[in-house]
gemmi code that builds the backbone of each chain (N, CA, C; Angstrom):
import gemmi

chains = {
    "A": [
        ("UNK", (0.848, -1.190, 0.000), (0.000, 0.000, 0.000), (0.878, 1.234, 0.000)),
        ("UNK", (0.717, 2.132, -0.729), (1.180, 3.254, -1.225), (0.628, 4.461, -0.144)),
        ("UNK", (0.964, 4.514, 0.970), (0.251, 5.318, 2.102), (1.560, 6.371, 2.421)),
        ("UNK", (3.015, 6.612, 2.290), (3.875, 7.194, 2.754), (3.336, 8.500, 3.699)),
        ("UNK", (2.217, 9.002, 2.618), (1.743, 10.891, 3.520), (0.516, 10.622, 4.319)),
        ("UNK", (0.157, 9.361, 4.476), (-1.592, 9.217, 5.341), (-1.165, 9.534, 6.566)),
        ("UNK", (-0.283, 9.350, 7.271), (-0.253, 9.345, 8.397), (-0.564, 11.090, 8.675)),
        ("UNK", (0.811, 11.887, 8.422), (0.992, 12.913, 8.446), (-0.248, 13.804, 7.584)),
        ("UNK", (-1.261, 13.013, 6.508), (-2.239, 13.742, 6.131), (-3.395, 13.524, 6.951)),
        ("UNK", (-3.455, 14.971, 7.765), (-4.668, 14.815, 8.616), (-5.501, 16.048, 8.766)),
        ("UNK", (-6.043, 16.683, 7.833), (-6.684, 18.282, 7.526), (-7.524, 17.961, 8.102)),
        ("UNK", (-8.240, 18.915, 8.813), (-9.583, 18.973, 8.940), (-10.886, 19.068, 8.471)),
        ("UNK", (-11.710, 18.322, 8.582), (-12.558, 18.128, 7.911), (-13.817, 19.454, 7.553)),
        ("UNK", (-13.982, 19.925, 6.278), (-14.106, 19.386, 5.057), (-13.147, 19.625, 4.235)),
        ("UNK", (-13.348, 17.803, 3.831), (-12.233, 17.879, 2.017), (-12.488, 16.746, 1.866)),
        ("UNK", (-11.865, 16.119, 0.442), (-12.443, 15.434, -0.224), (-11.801, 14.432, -0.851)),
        ("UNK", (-12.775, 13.323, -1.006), (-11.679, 11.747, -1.005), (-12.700, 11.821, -2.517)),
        ("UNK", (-11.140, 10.804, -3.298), (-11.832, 10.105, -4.325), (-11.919, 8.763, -4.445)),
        ("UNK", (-12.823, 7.699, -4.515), (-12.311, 6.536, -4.294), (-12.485, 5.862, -5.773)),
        ("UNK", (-11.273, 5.344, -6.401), (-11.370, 4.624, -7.306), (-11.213, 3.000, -6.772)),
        ("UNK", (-12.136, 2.280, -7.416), (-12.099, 0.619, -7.377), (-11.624, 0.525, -8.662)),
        ("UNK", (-11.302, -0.754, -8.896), (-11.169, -1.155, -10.135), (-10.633, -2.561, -9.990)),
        ("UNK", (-10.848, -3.316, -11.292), (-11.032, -4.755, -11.749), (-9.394, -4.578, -13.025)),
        ("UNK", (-8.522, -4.817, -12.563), (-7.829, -4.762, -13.700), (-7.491, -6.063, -14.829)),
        ("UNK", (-7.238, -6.074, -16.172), (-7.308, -6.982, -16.825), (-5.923, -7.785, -16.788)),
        ("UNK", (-5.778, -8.764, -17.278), (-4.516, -9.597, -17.415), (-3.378, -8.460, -18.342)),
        ("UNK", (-3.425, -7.803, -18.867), (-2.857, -7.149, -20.210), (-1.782, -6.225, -19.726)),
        ("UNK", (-0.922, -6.390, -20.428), (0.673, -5.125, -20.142), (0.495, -4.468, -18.754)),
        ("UNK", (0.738, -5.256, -17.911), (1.510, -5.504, -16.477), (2.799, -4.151, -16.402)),
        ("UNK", (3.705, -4.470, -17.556), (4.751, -3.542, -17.635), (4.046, -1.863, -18.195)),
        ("UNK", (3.354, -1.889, -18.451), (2.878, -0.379, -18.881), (2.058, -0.114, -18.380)),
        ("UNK", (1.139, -0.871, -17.367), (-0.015, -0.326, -16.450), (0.694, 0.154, -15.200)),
        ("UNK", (2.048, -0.612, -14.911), (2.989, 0.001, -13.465), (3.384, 0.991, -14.200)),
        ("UNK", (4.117, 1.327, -15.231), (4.563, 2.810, -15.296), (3.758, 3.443, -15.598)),
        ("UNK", (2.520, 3.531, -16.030), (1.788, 4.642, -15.927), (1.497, 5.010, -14.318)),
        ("UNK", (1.426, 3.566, -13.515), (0.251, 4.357, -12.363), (1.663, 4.885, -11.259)),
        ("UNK", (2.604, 4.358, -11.456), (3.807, 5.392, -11.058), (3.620, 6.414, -11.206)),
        ("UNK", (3.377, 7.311, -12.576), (3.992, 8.251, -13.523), (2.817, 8.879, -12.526)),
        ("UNK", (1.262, 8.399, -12.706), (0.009, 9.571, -12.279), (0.536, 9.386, -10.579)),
        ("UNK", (0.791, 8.800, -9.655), (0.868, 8.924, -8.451), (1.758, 10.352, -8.564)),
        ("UNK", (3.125, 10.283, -9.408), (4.086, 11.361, -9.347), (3.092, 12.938, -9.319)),
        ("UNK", (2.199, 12.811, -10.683), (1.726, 13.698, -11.554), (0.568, 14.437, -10.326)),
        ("UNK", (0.254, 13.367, -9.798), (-1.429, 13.837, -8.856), (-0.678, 14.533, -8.021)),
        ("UNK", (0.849, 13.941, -7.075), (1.024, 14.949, -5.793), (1.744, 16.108, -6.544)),
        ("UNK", (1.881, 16.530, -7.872), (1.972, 17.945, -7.924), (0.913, 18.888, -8.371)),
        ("UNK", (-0.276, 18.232, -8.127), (-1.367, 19.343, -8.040), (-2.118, 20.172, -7.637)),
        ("UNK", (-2.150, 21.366, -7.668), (-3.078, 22.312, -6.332), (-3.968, 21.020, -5.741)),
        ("UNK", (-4.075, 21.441, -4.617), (-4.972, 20.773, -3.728), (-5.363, 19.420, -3.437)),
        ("UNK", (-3.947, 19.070, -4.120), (-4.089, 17.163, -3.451), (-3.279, 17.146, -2.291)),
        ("UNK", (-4.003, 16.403, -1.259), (-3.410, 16.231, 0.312), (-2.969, 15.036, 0.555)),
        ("UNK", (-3.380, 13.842, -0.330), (-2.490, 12.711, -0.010), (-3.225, 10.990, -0.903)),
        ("UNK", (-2.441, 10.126, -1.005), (-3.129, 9.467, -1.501), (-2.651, 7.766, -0.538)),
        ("UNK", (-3.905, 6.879, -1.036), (-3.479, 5.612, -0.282), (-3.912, 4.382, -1.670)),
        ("UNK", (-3.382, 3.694, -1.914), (-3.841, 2.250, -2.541), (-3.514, 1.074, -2.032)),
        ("UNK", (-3.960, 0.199, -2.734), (-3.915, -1.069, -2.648), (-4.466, -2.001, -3.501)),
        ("UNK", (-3.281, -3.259, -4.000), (-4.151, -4.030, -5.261), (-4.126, -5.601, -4.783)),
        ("UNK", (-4.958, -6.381, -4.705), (-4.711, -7.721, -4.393), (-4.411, -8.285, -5.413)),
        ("UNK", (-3.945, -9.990, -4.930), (-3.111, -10.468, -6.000), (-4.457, -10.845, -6.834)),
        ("UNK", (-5.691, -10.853, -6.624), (-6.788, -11.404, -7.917), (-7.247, -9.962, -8.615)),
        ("UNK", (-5.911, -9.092, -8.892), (-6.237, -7.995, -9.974), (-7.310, -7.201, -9.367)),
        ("UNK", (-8.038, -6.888, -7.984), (-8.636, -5.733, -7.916), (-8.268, -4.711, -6.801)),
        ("UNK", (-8.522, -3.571, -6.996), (-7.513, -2.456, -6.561), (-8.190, -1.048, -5.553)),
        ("UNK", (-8.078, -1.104, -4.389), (-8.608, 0.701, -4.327), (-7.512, 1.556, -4.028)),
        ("UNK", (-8.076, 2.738, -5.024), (-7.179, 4.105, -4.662), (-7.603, 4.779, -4.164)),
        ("UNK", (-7.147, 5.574, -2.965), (-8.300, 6.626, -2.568), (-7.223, 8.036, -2.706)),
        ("UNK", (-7.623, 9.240, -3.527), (-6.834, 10.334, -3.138), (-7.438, 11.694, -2.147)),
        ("UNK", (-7.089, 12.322, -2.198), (-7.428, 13.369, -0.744), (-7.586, 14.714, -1.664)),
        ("UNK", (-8.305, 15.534, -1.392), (-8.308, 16.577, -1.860), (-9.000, 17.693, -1.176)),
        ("UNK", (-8.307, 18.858, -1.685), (-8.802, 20.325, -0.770), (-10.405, 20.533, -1.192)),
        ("UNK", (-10.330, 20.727, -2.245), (-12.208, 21.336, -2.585), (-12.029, 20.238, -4.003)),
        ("UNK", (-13.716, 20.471, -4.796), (-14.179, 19.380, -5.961), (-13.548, 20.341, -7.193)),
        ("UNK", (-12.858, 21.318, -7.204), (-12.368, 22.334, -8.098), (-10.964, 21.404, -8.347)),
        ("UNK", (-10.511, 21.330, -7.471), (-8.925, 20.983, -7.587), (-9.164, 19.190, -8.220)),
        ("UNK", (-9.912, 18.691, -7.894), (-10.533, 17.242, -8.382), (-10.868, 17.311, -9.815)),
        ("UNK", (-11.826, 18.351, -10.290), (-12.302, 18.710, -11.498), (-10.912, 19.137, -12.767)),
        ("UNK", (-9.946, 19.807, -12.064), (-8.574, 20.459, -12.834), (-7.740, 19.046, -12.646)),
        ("UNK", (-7.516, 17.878, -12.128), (-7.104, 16.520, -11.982), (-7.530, 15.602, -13.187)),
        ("UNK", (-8.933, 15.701, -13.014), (-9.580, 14.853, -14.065), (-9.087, 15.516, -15.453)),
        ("UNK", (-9.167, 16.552, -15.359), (-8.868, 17.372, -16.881), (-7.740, 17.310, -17.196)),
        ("UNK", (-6.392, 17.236, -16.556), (-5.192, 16.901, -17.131), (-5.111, 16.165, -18.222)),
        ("UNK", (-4.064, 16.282, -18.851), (-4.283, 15.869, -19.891), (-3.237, 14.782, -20.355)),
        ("UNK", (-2.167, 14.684, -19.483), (-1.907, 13.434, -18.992), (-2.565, 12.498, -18.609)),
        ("UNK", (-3.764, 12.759, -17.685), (-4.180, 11.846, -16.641), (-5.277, 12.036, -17.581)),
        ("UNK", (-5.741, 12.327, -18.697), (-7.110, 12.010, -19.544), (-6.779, 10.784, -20.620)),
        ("UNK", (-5.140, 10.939, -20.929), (-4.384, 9.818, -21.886), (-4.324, 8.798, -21.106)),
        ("UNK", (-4.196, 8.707, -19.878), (-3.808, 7.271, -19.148), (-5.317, 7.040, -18.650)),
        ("UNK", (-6.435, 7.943, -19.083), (-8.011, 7.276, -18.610), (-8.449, 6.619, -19.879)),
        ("UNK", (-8.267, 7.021, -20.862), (-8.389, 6.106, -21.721), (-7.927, 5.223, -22.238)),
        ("UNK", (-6.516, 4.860, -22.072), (-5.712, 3.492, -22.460), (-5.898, 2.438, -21.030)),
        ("UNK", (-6.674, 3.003, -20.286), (-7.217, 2.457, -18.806), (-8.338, 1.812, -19.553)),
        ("UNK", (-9.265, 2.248, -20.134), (-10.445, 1.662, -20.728), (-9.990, 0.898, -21.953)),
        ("UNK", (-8.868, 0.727, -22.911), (-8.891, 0.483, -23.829), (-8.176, -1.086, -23.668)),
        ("UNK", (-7.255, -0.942, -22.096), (-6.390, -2.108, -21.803), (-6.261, -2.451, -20.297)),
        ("UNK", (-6.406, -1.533, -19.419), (-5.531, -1.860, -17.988), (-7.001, -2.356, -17.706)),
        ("UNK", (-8.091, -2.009, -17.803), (-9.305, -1.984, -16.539), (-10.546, -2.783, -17.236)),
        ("UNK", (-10.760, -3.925, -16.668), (-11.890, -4.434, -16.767), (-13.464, -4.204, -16.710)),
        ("UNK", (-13.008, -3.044, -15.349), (-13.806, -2.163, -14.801), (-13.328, -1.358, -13.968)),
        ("UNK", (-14.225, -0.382, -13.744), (-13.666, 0.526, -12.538), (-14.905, 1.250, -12.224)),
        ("UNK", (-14.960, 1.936, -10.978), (-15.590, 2.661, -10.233), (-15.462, 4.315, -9.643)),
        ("UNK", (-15.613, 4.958, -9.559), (-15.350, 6.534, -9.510), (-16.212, 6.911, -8.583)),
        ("UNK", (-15.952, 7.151, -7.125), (-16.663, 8.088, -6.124), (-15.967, 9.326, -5.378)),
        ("UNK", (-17.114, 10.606, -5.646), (-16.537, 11.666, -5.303), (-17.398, 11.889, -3.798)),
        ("UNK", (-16.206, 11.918, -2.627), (-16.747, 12.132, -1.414), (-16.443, 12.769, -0.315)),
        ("UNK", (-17.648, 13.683, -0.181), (-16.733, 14.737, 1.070), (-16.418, 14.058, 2.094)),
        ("UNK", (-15.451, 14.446, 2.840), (-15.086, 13.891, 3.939), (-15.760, 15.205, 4.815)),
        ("UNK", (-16.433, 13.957, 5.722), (-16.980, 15.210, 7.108), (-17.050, 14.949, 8.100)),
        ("UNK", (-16.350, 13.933, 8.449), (-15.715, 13.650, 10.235), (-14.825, 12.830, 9.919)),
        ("UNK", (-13.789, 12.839, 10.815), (-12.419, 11.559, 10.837), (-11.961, 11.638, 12.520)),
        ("UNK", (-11.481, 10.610, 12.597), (-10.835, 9.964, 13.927), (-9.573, 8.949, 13.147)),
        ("UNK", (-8.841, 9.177, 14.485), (-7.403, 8.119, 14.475), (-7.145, 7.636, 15.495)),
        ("UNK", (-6.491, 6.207, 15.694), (-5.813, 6.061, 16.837), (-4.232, 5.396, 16.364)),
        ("UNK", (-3.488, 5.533, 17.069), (-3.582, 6.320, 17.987), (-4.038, 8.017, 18.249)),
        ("UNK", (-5.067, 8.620, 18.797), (-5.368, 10.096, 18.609), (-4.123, 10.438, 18.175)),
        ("UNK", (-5.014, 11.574, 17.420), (-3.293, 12.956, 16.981), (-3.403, 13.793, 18.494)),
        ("UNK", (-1.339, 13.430, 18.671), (-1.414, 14.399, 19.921), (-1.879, 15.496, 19.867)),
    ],
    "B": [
        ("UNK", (-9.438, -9.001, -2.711), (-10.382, -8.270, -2.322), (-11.707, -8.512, -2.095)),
        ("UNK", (-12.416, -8.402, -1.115), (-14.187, -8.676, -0.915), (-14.859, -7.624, -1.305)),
        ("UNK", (-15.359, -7.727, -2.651), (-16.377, -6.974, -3.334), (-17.407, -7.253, -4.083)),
        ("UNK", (-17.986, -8.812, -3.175), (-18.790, -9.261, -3.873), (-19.542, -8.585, -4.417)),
        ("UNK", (-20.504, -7.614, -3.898), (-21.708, -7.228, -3.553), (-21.442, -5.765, -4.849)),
        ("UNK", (-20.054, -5.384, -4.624), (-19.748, -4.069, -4.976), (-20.094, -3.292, -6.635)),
        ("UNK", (-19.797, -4.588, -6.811), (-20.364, -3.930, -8.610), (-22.187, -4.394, -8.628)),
        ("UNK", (-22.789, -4.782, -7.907), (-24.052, -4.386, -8.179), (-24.745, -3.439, -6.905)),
        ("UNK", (-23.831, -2.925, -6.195), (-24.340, -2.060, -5.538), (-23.830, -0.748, -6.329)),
        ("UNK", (-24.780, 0.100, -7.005), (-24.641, 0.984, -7.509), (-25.737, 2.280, -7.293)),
        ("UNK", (-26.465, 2.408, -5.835), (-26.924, 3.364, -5.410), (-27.160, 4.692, -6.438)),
        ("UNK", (-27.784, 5.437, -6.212), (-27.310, 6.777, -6.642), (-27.470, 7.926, -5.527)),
        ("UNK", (-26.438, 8.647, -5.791), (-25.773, 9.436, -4.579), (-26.871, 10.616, -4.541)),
        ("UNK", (-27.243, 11.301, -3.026), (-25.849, 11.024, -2.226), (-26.398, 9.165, -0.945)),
        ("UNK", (-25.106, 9.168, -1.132), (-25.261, 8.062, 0.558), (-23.904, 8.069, 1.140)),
        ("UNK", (-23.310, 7.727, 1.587), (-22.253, 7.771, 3.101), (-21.373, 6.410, 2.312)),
        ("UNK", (-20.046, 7.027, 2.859), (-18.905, 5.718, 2.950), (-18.215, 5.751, 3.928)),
        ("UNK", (-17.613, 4.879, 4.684), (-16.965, 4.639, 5.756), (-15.690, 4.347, 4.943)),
        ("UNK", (-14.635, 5.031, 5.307), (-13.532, 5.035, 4.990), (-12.357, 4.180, 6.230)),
        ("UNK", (-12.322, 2.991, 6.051), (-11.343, 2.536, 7.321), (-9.505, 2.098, 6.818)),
        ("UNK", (-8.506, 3.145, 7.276), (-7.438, 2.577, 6.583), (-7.070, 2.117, 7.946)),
        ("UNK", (-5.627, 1.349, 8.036), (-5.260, 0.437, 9.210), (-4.235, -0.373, 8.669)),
        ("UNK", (-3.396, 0.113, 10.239), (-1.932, -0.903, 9.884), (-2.202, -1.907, 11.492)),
        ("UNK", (-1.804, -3.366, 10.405), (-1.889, -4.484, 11.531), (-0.603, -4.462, 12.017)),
        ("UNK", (-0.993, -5.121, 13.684), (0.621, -5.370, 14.474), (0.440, -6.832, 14.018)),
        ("UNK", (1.807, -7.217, 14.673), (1.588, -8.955, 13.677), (1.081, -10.152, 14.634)),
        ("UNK", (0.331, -9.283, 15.652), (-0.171, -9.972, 16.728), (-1.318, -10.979, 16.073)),
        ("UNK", (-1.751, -12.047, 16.243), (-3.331, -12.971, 16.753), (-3.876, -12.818, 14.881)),
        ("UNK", (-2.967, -12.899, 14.515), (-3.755, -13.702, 13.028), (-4.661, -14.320, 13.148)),
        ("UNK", (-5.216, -15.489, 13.661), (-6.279, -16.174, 13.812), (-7.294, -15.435, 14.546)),
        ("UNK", (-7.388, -14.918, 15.614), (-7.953, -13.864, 15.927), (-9.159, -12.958, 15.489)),
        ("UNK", (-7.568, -12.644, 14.545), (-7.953, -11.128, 13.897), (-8.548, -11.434, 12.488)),
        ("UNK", (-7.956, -12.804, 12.005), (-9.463, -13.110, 10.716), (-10.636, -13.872, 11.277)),
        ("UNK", (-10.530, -14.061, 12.130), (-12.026, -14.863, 13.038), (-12.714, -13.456, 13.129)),
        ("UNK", (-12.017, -12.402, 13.210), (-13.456, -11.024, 14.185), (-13.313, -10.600, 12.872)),
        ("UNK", (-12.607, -10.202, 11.903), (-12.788, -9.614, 10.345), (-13.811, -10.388, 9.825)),
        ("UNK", (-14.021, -11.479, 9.650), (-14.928, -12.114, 9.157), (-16.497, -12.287, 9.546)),
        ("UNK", (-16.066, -11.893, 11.431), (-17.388, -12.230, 11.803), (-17.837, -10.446, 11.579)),
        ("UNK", (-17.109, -9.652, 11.600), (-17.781, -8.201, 11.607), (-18.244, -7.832, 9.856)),
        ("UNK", (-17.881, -8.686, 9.417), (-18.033, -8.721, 7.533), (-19.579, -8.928, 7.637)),
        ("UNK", (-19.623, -10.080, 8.284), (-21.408, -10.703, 8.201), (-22.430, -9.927, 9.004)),
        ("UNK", (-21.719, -9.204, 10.453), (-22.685, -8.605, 11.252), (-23.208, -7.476, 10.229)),
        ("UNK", (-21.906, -6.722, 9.697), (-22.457, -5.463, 9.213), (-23.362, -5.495, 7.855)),
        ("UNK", (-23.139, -6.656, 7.280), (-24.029, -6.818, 6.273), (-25.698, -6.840, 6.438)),
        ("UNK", (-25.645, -7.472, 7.974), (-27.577, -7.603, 8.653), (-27.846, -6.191, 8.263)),
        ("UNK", (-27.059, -5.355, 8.943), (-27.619, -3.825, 9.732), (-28.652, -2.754, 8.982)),
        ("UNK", (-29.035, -2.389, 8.880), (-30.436, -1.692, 8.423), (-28.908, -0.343, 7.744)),
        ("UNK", (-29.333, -0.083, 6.547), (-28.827, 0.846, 6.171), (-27.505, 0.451, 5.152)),
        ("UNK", (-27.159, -0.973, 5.391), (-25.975, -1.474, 4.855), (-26.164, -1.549, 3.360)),
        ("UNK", (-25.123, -1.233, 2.617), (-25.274, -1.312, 1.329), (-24.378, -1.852, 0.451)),
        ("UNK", (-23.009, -2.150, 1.016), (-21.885, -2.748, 0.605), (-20.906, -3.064, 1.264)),
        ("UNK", (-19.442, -3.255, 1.060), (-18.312, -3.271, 1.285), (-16.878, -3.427, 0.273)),
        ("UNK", (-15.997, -3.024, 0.312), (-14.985, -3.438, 0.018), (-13.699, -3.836, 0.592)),
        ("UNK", (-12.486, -4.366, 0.612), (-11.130, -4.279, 1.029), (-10.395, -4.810, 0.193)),
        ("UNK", (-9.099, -4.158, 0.627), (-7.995, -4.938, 0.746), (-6.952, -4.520, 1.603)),
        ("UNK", (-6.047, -5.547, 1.822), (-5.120, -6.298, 2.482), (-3.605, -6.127, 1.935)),
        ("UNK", (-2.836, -5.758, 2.227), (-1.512, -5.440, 1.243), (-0.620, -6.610, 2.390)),
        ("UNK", (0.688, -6.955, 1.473), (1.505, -7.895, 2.290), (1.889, -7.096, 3.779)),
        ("UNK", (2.377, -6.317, 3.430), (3.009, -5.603, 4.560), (1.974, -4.906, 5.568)),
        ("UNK", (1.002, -5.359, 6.002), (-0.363, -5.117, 6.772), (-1.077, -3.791, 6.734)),
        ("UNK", (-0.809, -3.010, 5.493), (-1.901, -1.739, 5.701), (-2.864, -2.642, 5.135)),
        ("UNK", (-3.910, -2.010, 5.292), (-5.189, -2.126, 4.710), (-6.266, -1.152, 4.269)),
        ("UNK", (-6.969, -1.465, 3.301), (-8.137, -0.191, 3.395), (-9.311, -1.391, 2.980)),
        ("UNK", (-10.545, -0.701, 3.852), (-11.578, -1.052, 3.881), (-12.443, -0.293, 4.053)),
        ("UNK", (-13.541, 0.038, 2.733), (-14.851, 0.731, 2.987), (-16.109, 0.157, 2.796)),
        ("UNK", (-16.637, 0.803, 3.619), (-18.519, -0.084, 3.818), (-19.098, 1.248, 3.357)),
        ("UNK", (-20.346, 0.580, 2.805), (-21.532, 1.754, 2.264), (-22.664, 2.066, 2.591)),
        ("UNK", (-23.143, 3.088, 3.179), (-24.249, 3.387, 3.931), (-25.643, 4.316, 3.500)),
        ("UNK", (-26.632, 4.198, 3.860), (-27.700, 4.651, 3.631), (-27.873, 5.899, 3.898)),
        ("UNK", (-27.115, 6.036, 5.248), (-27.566, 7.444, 5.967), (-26.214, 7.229, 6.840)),
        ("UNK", (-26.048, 8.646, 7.746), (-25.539, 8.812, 8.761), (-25.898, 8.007, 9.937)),
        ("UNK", (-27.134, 7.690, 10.625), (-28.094, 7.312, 11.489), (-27.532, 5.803, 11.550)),
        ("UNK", (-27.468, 4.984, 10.008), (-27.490, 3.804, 9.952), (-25.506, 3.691, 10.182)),
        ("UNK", (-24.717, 4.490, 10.053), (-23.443, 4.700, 10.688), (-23.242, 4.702, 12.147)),
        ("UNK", (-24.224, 5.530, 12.556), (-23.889, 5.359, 13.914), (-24.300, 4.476, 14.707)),
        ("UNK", (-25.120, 3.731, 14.407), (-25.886, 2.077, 14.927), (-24.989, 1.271, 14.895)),
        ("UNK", (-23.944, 1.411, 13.725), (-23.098, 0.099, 13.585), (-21.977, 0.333, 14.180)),
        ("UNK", (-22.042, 1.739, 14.963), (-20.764, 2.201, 15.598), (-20.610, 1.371, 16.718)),
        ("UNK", (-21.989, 1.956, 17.017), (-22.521, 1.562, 18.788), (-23.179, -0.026, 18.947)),
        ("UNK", (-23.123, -0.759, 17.541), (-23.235, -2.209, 17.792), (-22.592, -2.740, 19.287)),
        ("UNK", (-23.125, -3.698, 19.831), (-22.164, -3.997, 21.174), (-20.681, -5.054, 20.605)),
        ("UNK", (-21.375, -5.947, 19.593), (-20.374, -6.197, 19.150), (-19.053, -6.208, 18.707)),
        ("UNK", (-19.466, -5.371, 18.180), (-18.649, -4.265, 17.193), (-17.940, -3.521, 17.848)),
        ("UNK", (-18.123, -2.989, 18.944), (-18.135, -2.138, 20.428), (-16.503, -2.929, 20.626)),
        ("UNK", (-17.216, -4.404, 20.881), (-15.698, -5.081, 21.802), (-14.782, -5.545, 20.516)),
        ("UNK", (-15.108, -5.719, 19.250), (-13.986, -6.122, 17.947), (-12.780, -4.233, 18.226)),
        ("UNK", (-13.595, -3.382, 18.351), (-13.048, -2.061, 17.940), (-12.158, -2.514, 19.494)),
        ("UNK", (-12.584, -2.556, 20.716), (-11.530, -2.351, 21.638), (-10.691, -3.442, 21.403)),
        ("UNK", (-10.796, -4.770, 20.927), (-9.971, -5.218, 21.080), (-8.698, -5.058, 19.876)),
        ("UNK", (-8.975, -4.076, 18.701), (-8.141, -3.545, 18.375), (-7.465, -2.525, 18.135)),
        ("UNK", (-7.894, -2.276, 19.165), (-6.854, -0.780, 19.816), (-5.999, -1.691, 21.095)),
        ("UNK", (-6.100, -2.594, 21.534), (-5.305, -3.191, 22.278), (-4.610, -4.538, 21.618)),
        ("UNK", (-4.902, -4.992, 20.911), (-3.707, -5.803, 19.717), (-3.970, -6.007, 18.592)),
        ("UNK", (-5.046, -5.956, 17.843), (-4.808, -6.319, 16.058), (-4.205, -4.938, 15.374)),
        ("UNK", (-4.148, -3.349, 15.791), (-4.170, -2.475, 14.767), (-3.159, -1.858, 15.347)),
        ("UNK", (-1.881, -1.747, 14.781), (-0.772, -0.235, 15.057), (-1.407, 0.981, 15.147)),
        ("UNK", (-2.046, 1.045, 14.130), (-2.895, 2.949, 13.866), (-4.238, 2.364, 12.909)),
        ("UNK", (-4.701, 3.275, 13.165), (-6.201, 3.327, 12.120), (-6.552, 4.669, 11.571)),
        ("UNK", (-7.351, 5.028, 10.828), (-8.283, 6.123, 10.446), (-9.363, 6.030, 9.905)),
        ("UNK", (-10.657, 6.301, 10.448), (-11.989, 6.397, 10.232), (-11.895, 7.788, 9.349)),
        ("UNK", (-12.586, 7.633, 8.143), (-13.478, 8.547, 7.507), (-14.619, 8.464, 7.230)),
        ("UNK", (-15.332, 9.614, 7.634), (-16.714, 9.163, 7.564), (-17.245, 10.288, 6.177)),
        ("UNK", (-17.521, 9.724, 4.900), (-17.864, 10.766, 3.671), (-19.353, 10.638, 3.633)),
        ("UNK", (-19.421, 11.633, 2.720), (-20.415, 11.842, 1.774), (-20.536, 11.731, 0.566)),
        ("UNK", (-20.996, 11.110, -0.029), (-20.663, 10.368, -2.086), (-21.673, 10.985, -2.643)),
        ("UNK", (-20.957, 12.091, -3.239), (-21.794, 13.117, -3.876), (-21.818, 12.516, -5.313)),
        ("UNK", (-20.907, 12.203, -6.161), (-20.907, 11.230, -7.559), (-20.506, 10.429, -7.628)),
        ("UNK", (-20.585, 9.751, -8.543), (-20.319, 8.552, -8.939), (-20.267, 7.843, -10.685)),
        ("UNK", (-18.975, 7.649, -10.911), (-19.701, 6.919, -12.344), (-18.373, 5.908, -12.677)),
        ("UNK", (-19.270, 5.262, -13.266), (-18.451, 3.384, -14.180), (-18.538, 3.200, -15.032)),
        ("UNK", (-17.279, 2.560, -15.542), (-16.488, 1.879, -16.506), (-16.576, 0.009, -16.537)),
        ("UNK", (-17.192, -0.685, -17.341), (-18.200, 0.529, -18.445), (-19.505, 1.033, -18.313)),
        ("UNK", (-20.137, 2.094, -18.795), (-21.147, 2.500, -17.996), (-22.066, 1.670, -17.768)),
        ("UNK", (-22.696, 1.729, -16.916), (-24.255, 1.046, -16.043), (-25.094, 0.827, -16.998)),
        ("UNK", (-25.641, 0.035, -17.315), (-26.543, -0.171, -18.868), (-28.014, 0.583, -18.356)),
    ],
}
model = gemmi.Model(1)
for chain_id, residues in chains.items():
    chain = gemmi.Chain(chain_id)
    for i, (resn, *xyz) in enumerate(residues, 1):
        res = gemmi.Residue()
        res.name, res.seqid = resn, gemmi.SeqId(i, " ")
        for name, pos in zip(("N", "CA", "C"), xyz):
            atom = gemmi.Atom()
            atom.name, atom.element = name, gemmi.Element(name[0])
            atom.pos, atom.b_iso = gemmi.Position(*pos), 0.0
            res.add_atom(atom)
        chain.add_residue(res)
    model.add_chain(chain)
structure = gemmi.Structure()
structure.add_model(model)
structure.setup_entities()
């Protein structure tokens, strides 16, 4: 799991998670890791991303969840145009299926509490 | 990943997600998939329940989200008694750290679309 900033990402609530699922297909293994390298790089240099977490099991299905300040900075994400080339060779090869939820976050807890 | 349920639960928003990430200590494996499993089935009874997902990474993070009807039907499954003693008993050995998010799923859309 790809969590390095969860810990240390802890804004207060409101902001906004995206949760992608997805079903990935058997197909170019070697070009579905460098892309989702390349967008992990690409997403933490964008206004208003606060952090991201994944995870893929070994029967090919996957959640990503990323963090975000407001649905503006989410909306200028989706529109990249990098990340619009790797949504469609996502549909054309990596993804069997996938799922897309946009969700405010409006309460959180941790333990151990944040001192 | 457990998502049986997940690709035909396709609601339309808004409804609630429980956001649970979590790093295991390497304490009570048996344990700790005996109460994962049994809290899989409780929460599925609960009035308001609408899904789930996870996964499990080698190195023990995890993310797991459940899907909800309402807020109301969140906080029932908080205050389950059950559920009550799975949560203390992992804050005292199955979980290093956790984080509850509690959202709101304002959109949603799939690949390939919903017929």
């Amino acid at each position: 799991m790809n969590d390095s900033n969860s810990t240390a990402m802890r804004p207060s609530a409101p902001y906004y998670a995206v949760i992608f699922t997805s079903q990935r297909t058997t197909d170019d293994e070697t070009g579905y890791a460098r892309m989702a390298e390349r967008m992990d790089q690409l997403a933490r240099q964008q206004p208003g991303f606060l952090g991201v977490e994944s995870s893929r099991d070994k029967d090919g299905s996957g959640i990503t969840i990323s963090y975000w300040t407001d649905l503006a900075s989410i909306r200028a994400w989706r529109d990249n145009s990098e990340h619009r080339s790797a949504q469609e060779k996502g549909k054309q090869k990596w993804y069997e299926s996938f799922h897309v939820r946009i969700c405010r976050v409006e309460q959180s807890h941790s333990f151990p509490p944040a001192g």
